[in-house]
N, C-alpha and C positions, 0 to 999 in steps of 0.2 A: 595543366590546370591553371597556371600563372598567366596565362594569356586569353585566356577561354573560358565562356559562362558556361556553367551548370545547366541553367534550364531556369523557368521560371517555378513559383510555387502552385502547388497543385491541390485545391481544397475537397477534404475527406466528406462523406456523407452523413457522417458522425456529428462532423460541425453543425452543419444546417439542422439535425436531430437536434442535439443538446441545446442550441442557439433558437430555437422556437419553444423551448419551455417557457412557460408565463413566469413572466418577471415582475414579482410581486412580493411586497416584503409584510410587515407583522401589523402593521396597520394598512393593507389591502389596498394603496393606492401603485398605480404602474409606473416601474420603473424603464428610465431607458435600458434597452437589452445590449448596448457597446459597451465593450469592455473596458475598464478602467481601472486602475491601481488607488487610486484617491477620493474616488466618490463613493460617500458613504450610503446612499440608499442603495447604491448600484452592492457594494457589499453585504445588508442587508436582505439582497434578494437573494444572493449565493446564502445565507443562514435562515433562510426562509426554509431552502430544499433540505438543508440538517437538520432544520426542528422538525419537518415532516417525519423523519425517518425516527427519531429521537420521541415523538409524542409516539409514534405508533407501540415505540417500543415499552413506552409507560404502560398504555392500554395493554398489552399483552402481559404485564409481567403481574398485573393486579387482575386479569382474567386467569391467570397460570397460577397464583396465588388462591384466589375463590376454586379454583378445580380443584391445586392440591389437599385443601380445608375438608372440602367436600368428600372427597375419598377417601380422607384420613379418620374423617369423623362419623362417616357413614356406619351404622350396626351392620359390621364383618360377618358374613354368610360362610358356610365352606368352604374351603380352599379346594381347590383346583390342582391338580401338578402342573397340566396340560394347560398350557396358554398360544398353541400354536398361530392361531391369528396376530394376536400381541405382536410374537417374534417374528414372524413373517412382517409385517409391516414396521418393526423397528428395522430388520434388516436393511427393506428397500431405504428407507430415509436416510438410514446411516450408508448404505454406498453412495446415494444422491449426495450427500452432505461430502464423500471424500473426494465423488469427483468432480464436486463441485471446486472445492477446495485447491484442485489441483491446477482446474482453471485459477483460480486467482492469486496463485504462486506463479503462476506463469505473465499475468496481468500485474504483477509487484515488480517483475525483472524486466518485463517490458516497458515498465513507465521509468525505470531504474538506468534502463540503456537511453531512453529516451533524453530525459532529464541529465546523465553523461553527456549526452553530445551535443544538449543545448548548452551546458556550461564551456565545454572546451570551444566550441565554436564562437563563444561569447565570447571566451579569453583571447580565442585567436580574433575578432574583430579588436577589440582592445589592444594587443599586442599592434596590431596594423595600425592603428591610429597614431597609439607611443611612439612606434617607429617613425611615422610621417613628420611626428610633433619634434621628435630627436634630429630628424633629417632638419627641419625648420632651425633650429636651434643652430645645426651646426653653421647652416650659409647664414645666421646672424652674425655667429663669431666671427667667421668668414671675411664677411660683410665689414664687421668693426675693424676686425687688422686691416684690411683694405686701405679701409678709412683713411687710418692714421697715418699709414704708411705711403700713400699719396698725399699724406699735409706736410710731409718731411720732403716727398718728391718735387712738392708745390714752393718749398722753402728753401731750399736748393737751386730751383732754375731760378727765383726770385732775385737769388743774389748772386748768380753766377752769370748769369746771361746778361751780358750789356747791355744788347740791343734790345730799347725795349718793343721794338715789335715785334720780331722774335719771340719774347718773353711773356708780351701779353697774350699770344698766340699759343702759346705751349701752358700758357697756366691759363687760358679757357678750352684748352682741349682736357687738361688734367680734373677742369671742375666737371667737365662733361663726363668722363670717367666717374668721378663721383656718383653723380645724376643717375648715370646707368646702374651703379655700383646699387646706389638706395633705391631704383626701381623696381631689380630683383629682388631686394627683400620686404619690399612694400607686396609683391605678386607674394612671395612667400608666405607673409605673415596673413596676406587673407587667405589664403588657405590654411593657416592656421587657426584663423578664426571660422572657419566653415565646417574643420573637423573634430575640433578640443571639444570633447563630451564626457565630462563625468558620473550620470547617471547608469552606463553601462557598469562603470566599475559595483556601484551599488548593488545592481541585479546581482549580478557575476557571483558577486559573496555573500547575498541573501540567500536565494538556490544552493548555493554550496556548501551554506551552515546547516541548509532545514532537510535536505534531500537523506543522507544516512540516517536519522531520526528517523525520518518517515519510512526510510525501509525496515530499517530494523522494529520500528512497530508494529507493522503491517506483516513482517515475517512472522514478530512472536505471537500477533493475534491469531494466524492462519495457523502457527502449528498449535498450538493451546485446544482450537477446536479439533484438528485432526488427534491429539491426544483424546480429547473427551468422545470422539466418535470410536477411537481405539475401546476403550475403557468400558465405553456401551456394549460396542458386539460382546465383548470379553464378558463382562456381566450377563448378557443376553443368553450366551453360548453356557457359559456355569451355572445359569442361575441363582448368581448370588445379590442379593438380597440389598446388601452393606457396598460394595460396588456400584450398584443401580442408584439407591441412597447418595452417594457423595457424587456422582455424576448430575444429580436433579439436582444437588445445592452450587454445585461449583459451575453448572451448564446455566443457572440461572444469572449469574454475574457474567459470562463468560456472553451470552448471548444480547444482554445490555450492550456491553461492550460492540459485538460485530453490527447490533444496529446504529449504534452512534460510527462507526467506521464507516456502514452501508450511506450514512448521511455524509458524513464529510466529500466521501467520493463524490457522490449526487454535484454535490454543489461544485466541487473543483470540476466536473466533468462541464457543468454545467458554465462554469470559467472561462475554461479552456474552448468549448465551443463555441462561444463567444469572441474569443481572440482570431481562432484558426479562420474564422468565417470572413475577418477583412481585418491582418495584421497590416495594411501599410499605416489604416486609417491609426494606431495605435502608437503605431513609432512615429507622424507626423506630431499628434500631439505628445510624446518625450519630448522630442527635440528641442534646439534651444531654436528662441526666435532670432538671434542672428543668421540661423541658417536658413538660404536663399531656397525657394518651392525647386529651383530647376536641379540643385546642385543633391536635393532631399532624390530627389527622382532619379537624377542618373543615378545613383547608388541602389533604390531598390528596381529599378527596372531593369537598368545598365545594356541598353539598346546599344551603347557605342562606346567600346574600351576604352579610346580618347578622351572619353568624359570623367569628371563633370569639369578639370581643371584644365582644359587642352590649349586653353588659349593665355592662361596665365602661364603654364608653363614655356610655351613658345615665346610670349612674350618677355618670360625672363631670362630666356636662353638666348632671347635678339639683342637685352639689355647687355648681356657680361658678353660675347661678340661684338655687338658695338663697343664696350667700355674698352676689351683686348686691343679690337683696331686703333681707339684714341689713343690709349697709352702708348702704340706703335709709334703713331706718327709725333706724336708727342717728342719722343724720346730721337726719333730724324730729325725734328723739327733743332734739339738740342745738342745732335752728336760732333756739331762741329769745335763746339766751344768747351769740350773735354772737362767734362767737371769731376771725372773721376773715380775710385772705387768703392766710396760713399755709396756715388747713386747707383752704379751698379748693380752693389749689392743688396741695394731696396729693389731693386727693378726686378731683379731674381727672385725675390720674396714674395711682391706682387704677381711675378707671373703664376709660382709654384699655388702659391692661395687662388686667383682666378682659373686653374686647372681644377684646384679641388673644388672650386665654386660648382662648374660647371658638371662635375661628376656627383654632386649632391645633387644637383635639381635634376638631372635623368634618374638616379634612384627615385626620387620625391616625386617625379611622374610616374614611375612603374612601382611602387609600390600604395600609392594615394588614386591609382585607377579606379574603377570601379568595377573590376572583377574580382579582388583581393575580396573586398567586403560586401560584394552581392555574392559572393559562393557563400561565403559563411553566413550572410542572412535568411538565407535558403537552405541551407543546411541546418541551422538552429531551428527554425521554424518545420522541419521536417521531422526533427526531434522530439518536439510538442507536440504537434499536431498528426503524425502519421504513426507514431512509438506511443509517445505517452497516453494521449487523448483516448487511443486505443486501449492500454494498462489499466486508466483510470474508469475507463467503460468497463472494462469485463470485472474488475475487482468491484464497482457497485454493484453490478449483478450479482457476482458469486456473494455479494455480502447480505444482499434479499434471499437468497433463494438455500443459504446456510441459514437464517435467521429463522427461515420458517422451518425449516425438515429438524434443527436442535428445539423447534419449539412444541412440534407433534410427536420428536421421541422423548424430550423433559415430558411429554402429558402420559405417552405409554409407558415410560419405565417405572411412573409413580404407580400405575395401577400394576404393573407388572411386578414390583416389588409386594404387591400386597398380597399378589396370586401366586404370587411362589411360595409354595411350604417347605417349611424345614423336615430335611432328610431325616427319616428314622434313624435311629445310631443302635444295632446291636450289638451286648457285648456277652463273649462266652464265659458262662457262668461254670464251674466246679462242684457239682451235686455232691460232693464227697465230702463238700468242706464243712468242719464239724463248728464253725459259726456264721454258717450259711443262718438267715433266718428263715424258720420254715412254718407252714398253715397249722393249724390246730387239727389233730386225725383226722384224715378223711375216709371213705369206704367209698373208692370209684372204682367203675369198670363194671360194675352191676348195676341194673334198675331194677325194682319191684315189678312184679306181672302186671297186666294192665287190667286194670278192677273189672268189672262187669257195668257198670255204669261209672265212665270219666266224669260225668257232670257231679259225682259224688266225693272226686279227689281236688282238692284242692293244692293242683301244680304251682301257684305260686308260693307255694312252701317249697326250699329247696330239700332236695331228698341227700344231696352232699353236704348239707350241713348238720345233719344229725348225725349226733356222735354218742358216743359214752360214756357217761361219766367215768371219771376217775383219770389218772397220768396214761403217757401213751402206750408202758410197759404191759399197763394190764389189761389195754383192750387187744382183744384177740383178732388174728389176723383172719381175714377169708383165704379160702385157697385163691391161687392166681394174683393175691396182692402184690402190688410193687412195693417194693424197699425205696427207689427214687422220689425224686419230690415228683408231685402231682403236676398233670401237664394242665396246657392254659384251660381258663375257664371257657371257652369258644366251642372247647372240643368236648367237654361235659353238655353244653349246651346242644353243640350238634347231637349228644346219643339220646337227649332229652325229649328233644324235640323232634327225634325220626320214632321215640318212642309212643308221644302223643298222635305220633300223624297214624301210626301200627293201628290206632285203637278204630280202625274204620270208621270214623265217625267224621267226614269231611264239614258236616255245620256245626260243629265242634267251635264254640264260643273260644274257650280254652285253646286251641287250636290257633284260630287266628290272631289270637293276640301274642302265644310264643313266637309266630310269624312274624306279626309287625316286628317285635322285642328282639329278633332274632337279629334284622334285615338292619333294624337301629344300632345296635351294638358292630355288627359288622362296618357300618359307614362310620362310627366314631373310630374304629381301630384304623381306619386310613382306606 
């Protein structure tokens, strides 16, 4: 991969989607739809798509509001046990809402791996650059001992060499050595000047402070609602009442919430498609204007490895080759007149430094190429735009389509709450017990014969509530009496009432009104 492109970058269909939304901010005039980190309407149009999601969520929560009023304040009818439509239709929402859910746990880790490896791939361009900058650095020093160390070479033949043609010959081949020496680091330092970009580093630890934030928001939003969908079935499946209750208060905060998220996404989706759609046009304008159109292209295009520095590197690999042969003949030019192991031992210094020269500037070609940092711009950009862009799409979705299914089971479980009756509770009672409270004497199990004319009895007088005067000791018992307490009033009424129907007389006024009475008491008992 050190020597060989990647591939060019290949744009999503997402982009060109998200990248035709109308780009229009809060005072309705159009903005340009290119991406940009500094233009403040152009960010006003990404908070355009968050107030949409955000206003929607106002209207809903003040219609959710007027519904709850209404149900609560309505004159409550009968209850119902049986609310199976209700439940049925909470059901579906609440598995829509966890599979929904599940997509967008899967759209948080995807933007998560994404946004991963557009950071390391940042770092890794940065790190290639530093290096370049490092290598640059070293042939200066390089460069400077050179320097010095032929002005001692220079000061040497100056006073040793008699002859001074000789001498002027050997200290203009020494300047020439120079010449070449400062050539190479004049090629060096523009390309110095072509690659020192500090903006990257800025990206690099912006993304990298905001991205764990963002996940772990976006996990605790996701699971919060999968909790409240838990809580729903749970309540839906018991019937409880108080369950249902704290789901419709906490699902109403909880679903503000997923629509302000459903909007941020919108908008960053809406970013992002905007970038993916023509990222060169973006990193042209980062750049610094000292850097040259052609040297900007070989690195995002990188048609030819050799590029963008091929020529300065040659050039400066011909400068320290020439400087080496000067110094050669240079030092011929002087070995006759033995000056010593002074110069020698500069001569050795100087070579060992122009070896190291020369093995810096073959790093500083193969690492300053243009595959090092078009793989990683193509790589980064694969990260956003084919990982994240993708993440940031399906979590806006799953954040609409959770917003509405917790907004239609917050409207059923309020009415469902209301249609749920509380369970009868029976408890076994001990007839025996001598502070039981008990009725005043009855005489049940018998009715009086049925008169000859019913229209002359007047049944709304009860016939169990005539008793005897005096304490219970001294009314006497009928045969067949029980000792037990007397059973419910339901079942006095049934012997009552099969006694009126006995009387054959079916248009029996009296008759259908123990009917209706009968039919009414039964529907209050449950």
């Amino acid at each position: 991969m050190l020597n060989s492109v990647i591939g060019q970058y290949e744009k999503l269909w997402l982009a060109d989607f998200f990248h035709r939304f109308p780009h229009v901010n809060f005072t309705w005039p159009w903005a340009d739809s290119h991406f940009s980190s500094v233009n403040i309407p152009y960010f006003h149009t990404l908070l355009f798509w968050t107030g949409v999601f955000v206003g929607w969520a106002v209207i809903i929560q003040l219609l959710m509001f007027l519904y709850i009023c209404c149900i609560c304040c309505k004159k409550k009818k009968k209850k119902h046990r049986e609310v199976k439509c209700i439940r049925c239709f909470m059901a579906i929402f609440i598995f829509v809402c966890a599979g929904s859910l599940a997509v967008g746990f899967y759209g948080n880790e995807e933007t998560n791996r994404g946004m991963t490896k557009f950071i390391t791939h940042l770092k890794s361009t940065t790190g290639t650059i530093r290096g370049s900058l490092s290598t640059i650095d070293t042939i200066d020093q390089l460069s400077t001992r050179i320097t010095h160390n032929v002005a001692e070479v220079k000061y040497i033949f100056h006073s040793s060499i008699k002859n001074k043609t000789v001498s002027r010959d050997a200290i203009e081949l020494i300047e020439k050595f120079v010449y070449n020496t400062k050539q190479m680091r004049d090629y060096c330092s523009f390309i110095r000047q072509q690659t020192e970009h500090n903006r990257l580093d800025t990206i690099s630890a912006l993304t990298t402070l905001v991205e764990p934030y963002r996940w772990i928001a976006t996990l605790s939003l996701f699971s919060v609602h999968a909790l409240i969908s838990l809580l729903l079935l749970i309540g839906m499946l018991t019937c409880s009442r108080c369950l249902l209750i704290f789901c419709v208060l906490f699902g109403c905060l909880a679903l503000m919430l997923i629509w302000i998220g459903g909007g941020l996404y919108l908008g960053t989706a809406v970013d992002f498609g905007d970038l993916c759609v023509n990222p060169d046009n973006y990193v042209k304008q980062q750049t610094s204007a000292n850097m040259e159109a052609k040297v900007l292209n070989a690195y995002l295009k990188c048609t030819d490895l050799r590029e963008p520095f091929a020529e300065k590197y040659n050039a400066a690999l011909s400068a320290i080759v020439r400087a080496n042969s000067t110094l050669s003949e240079a030092l011929y030019m002087a070995s006759p007149y033995n000056m010593g192991i002074k110069l020698r031992s500069l001569v050795r210094k100087i070579r060992l430094e122009v070896t190291a020269a020369v093995s810096n500037v073959s790093l500083l070609n193969q690492i300053s190429g243009c595959s090092f940092i078009h793989n990683n711009y193509i790589n980064a950009l694969n990260g956003i735009c084919h990982q994240s862009l993708i993440g940031v799409a399906f979590m806006s979705l799953v954040c609409g389509i959770v917003g509405v299914a917790l907004t239609i089971n917050i409207c059923l479980a309020t009415r469902a709450s209301i249609l749920f009756a509380k369970s009868l509770v029976y408890y076994p009672v001990d007839d025996t017990d001598p502070f039981l409270p008990r009725p005043p004497p009855y005489s049940y199990g018998t009715l009086p014969t049925a008169p000859n004319d019913p229209f002359q009895v007047d049944v709304r007088r009860s016939y169990l509530s005539e008793s005897v005067a005096g304490s219970e000791e001294t009314v006497p018992r009928r045969p067949g009496q029980y000792t037990e307490s007397p059973p419910p009033a339901c079942h006095t009424t049934d012997q009552l009432l099969e006694f009126i129907i006995s009387a054959r007389h079916p248009d029996s006024l009296y008759a259908d009104w123990f009917l209706r009475e009968r039919f009414s008491a039964a529907n209050k008992l449950g």
